[in-house]
Backbone bond lengths (Angstrom), bond angles and torsions (degrees), N, CA, C in turn:
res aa  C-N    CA-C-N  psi(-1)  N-CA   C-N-CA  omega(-1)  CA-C   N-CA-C  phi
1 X - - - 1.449 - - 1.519 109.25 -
2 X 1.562 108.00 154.04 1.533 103.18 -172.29 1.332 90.01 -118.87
3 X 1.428 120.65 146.05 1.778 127.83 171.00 1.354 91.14 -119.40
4 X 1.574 107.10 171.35 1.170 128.82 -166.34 2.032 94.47 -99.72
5 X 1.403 108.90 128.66 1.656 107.44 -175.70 1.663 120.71 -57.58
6 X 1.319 113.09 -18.02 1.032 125.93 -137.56 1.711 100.17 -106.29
7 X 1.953 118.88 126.60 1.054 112.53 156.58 1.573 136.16 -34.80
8 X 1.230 128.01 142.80 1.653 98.29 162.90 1.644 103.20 85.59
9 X 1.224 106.96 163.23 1.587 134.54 -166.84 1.796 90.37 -63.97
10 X 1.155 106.64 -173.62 1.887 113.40 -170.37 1.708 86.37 170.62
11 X 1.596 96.57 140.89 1.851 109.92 150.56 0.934 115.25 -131.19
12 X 1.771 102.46 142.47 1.529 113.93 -157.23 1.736 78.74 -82.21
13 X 1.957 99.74 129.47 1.579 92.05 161.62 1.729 108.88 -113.15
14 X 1.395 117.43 18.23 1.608 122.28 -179.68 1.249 115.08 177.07
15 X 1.393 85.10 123.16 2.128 92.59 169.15 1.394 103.87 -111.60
16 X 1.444 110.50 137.53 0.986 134.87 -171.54 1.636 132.74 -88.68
17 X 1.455 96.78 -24.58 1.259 134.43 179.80 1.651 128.11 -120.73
18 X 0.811 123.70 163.91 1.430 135.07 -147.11 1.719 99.14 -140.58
19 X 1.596 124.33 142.58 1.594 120.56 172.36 1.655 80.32 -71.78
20 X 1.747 91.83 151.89 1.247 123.27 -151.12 1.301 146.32 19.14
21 X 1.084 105.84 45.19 1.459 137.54 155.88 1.568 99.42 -52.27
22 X 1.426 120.68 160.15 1.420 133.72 175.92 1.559 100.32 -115.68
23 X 1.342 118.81 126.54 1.747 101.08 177.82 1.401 92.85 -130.77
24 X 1.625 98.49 162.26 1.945 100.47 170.47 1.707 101.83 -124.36
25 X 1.197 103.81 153.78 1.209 117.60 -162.34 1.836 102.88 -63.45
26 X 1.466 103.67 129.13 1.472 105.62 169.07 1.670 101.49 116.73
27 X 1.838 98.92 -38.31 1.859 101.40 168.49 1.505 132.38 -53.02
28 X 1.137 117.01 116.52 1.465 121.92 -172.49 1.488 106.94 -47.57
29 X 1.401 132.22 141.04 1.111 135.17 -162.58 1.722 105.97 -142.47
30 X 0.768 112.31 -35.82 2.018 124.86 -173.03 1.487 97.94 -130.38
31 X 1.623 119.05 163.55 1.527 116.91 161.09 1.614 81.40 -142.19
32 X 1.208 99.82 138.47 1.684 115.67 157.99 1.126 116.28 -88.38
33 X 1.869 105.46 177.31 1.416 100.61 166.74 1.728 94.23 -141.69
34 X 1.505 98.35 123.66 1.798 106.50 -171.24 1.396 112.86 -124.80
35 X 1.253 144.27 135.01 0.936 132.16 172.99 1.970 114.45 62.30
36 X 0.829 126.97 32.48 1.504 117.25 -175.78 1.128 110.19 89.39
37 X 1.779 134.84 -11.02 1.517 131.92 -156.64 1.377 75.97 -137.78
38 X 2.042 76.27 164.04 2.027 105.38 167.04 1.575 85.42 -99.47
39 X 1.253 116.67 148.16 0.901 159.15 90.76 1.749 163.10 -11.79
40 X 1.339 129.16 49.58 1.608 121.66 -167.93 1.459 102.87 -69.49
41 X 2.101 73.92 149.67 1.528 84.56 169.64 1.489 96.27 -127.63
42 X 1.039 106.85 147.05 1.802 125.93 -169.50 1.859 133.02 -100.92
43 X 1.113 114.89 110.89 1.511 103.69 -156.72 1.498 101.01 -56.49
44 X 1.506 110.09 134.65 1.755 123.03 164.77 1.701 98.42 -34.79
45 X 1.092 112.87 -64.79 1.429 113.37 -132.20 1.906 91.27 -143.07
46 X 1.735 105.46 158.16 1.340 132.61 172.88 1.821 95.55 -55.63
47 X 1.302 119.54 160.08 1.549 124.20 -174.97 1.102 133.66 128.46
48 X 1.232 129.83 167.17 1.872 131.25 -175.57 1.334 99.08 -108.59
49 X 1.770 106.37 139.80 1.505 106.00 175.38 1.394 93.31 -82.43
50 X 1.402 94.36 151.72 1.634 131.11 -173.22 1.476 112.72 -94.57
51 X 1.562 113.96 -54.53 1.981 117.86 -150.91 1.869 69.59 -172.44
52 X 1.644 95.92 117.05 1.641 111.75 138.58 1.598 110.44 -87.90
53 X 1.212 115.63 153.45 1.440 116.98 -153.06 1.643 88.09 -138.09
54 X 1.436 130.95 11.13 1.280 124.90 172.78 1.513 96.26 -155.25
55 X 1.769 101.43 170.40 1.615 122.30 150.22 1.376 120.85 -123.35
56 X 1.133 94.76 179.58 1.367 111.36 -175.09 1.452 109.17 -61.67
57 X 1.468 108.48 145.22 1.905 111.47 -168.25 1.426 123.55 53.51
58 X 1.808 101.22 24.72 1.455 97.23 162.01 1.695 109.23 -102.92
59 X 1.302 102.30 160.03 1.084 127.73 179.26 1.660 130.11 -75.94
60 X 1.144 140.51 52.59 1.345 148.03 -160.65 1.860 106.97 -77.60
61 X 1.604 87.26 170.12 1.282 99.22 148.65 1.014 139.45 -175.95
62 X 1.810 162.21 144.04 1.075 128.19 -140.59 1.516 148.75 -25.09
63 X 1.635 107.94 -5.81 1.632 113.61 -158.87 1.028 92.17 -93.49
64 X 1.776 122.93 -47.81 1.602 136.43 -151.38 1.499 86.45 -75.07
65 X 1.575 108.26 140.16 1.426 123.53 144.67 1.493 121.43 -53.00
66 X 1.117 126.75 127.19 1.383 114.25 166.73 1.585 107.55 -75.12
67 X 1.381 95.54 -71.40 1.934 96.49 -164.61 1.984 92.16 -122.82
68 X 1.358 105.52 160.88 1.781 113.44 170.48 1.566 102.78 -101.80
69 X 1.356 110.98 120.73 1.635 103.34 158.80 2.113 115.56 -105.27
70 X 1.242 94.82 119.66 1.254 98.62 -166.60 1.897 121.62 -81.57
């Protein structure tokens, strides 16, 4: 599972990826929007996304999963 890095509330302003997508670890996958700025968030690990768990102009925050890479 991927969380968002960031203390505090975050909006997803872009997904990058698609369920079953192939990603490699370090590839930008989500961009937030924190503080006035975007933000990347970076896949942990080599893998296919599984389940995005948000959209665009939602409101997260560290607890919520964004996306599963399986």
């Amino acid at each position: 599972k991927v969380f968002s890095t960031f203390a505090g509330s975050v909006d997803i302003v872009d997904i990058l990826v698609e369920v079953g997508s192939r990603v490699k670890k370090g590839q930008v996958i989500v961009q937030v929007e924190a503080m006035k700025a975007k933000h990347d968030i970076k896949a942990p690990r080599d893998g296919v996304v599984s389940a995005i768990n948000v959209e665009i102009g939602d409101e997260i925050d560290s607890s919520k999963a964004i996306l599963v890479i399986s």
